[in-house]
C-alpha positions, 0 to 999 in steps of 0.5 A: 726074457721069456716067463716061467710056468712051475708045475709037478705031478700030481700024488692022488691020481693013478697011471690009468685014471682020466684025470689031468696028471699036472699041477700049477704051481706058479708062474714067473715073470708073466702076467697070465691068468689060471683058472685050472689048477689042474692040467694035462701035459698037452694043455701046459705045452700048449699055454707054454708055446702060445705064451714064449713060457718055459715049462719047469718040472719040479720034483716031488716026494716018492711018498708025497711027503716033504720032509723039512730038511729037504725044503730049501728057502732063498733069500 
């Protein structure tokens, strides 16, 4: 069983700036340490490929806003 690294785009950085895109949101079935909570696309390919993870891409908000019914628990 291969773990599960989460991650989304992040809402406060533009199109042109040169600033990491992604943000770590949590790791699944890994014992694997961040210290970045920012990271590049290439940088999170890497980790994945290195590690045997899958990459996960969750959606975020358009306005960068979660209204509270479209948050969904599981139990």
């Amino acid at each position: 069983m291969s773990g599960k690294i989460f991650y989304r785009e992040r809402h406060k950085v533009g199109t042109k700036e040169k600033k990491p895109r992604f943000k770590l949101v949590a790791v699944a079935d890994m014992n694997i340490t961040f210290y970045a909570e920012h990271l590049r696309k290439k940088e999170l390919e890497e980790i994945a490929a290195a590690t045997g993870a899958d990459l996960i891409l969750l959606p975020a908000p358009k306005d960068g806003k979660m209204k509270e019914d479209e948050i969904e628990v599981k139990e």
